[in-house]
C-alpha positions as CSV (number, residue, x, y, z in Angstrom):
1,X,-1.4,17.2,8.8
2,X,1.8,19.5,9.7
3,X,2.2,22.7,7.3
4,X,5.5,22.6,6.0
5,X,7.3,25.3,5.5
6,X,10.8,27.2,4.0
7,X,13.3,26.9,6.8
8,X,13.1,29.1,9.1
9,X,16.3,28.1,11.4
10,X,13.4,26.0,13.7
11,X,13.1,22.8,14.2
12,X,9.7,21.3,12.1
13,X,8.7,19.0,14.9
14,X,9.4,21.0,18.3
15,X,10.0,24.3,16.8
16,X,12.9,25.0,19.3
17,X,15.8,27.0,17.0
18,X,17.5,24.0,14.9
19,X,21.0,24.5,16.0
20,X,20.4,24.3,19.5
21,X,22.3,21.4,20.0
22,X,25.6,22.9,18.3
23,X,27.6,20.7,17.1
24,X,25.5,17.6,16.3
25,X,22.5,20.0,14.6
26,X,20.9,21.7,12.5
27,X,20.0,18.1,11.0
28,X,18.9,19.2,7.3
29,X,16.8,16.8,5.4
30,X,15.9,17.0,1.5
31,X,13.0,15.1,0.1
32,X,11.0,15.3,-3.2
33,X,8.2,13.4,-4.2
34,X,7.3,12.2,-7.9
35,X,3.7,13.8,-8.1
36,X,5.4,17.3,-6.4
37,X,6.7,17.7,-10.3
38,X,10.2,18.5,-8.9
39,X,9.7,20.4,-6.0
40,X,11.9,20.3,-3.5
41,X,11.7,20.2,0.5
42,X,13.9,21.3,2.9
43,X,13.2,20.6,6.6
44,X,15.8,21.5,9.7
45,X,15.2,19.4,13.2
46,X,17.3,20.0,15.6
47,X,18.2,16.7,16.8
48,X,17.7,13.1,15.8
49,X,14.6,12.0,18.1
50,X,12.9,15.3,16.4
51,X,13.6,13.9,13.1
52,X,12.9,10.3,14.2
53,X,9.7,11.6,15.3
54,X,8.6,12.9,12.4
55,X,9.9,9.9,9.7
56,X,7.6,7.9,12.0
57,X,4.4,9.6,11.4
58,X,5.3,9.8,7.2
59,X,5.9,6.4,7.6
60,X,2.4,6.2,9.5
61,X,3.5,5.3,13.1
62,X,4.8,6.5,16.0
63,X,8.7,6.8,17.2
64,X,9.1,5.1,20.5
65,X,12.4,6.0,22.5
66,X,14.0,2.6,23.4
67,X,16.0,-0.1,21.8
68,X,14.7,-3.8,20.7
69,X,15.6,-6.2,23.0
């Protein structure tokens, strides 16, 4: 299981700097969960196929670069 932590201008799934793709990141995402009594999350990836990555495995899968054809 990944340790999540404040943001720390790196990327949560690489851990490259987030805004290394200037413009498009850092890609901020927000969550809370009903059992985390309000606490909130912040995570920073630094570009979509980092985030992608890691919605898969909370989802319990695996992100796999391609399209559906």
């Amino acid at each position: 299981m990944q340790r999540f932590r404040k943001p720390d201008g790196n990327c949560l799934h690489c851990t490259r700097p987030a805004n290394r793709h200037h413009p498009v990141g850092p890609i901020t995402v927000t969550a809370s969960e009903p059992d985390d009594c309000g606490e909130i999350w912040t995570h920073e990836f630094c570009q979509r196929e980092c985030f992608a990555h890691w919605a898969a495995a909370r989802g319990g899968g695996d992100f796999v670069a391609g399209g559906v054809s």
